[in-house]
C-alpha positions as CSV (number, residue, x, y, z in Angstrom):
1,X,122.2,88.7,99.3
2,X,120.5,90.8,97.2
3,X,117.7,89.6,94.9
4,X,115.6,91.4,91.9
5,X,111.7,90.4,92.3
6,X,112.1,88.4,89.0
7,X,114.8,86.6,91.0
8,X,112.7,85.8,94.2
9,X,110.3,84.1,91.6
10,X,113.2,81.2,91.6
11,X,113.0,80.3,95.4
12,X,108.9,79.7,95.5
13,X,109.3,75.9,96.4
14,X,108.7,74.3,93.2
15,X,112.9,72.9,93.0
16,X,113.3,70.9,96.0
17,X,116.8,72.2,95.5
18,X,116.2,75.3,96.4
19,X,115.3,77.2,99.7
20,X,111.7,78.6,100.2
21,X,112.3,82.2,100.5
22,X,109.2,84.5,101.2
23,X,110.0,88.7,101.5
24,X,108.3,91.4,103.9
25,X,108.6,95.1,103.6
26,X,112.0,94.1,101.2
27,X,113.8,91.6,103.4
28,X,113.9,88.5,102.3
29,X,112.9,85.5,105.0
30,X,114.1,81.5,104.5
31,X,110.6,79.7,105.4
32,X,111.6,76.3,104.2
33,X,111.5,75.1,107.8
34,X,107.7,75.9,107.2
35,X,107.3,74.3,104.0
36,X,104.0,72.5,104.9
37,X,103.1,76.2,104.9
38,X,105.0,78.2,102.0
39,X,105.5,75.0,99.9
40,X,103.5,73.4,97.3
41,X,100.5,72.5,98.3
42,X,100.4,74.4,101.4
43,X,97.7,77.0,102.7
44,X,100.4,80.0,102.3
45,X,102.2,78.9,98.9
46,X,101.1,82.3,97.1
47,X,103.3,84.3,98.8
48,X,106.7,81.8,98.3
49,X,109.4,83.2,96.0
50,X,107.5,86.7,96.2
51,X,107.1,90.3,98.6
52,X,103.6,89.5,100.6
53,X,103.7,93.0,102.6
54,X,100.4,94.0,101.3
55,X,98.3,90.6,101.2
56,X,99.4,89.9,104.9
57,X,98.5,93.2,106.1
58,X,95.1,93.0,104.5
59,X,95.0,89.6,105.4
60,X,94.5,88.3,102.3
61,X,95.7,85.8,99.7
62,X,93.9,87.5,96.4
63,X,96.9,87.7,94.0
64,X,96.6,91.4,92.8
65,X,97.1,91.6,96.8
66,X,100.8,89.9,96.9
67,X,103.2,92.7,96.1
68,X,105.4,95.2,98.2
69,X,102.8,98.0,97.6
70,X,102.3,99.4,100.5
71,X,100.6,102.7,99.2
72,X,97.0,103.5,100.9
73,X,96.9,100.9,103.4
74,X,95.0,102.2,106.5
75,X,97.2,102.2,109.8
76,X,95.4,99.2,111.3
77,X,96.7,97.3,108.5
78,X,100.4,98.0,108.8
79,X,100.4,97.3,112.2
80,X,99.4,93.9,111.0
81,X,101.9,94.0,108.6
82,X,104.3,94.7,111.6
83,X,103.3,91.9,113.6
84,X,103.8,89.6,110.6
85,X,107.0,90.6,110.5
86,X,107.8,90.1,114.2
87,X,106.3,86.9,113.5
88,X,108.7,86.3,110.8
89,X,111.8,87.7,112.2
90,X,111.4,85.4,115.4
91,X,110.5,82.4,113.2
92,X,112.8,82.2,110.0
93,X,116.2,83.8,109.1
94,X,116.7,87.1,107.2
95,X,119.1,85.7,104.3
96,X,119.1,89.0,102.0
97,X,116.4,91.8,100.8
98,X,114.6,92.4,97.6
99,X,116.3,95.2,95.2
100,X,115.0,97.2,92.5
């Protein structure tokens, strides 16, 4: 599956019809088995139905933070951004990626 960004926007929790999908470095990850998390209401809901890459490698929820901008982050920061996304990929399914 591919989705625009204005697409992902859809899938951020808010339709209980619809999977929580939450994207890393442009692949797009079902969390809904961690909706307490990614779902309304829950400590990581910012980042449903949107590309995180940047705010979880600065480790961060500041909104101007939660895009797929990964210009000028320092190397420490995308090797936290790496182990989010072993984190992810051992956790939740890959179910499409983000296109332009």
């Amino acid at each position: 599956m591919e989705l625009k960004a204005e697409e992902l926007t859809q899938y951020n929790g808010t339709d209980p019809s619809k999977p929580i999908y939450v994207a890393l470095k442009g692949r797009i990850f079902d969390v809904s088995n961690g909706k307490s998390f990614y779902g309304p209401g829950g400590p990581y809901a910012m980042f449903a139905g949107k590309d995180a890459s940047r705010a979880l490698a600065k480790m961060t929820k500041n909104e101007e933070d939660i895009t797929a901008d990964l210009q000028g982050l320092s190397d420490k920061e995308i090797g936290v951004l790496t182990d989010w996304e072993n984190k992810f990929v051992a956790k939740y399914p890959v179910v499409g990626r983000v296109v332009s």
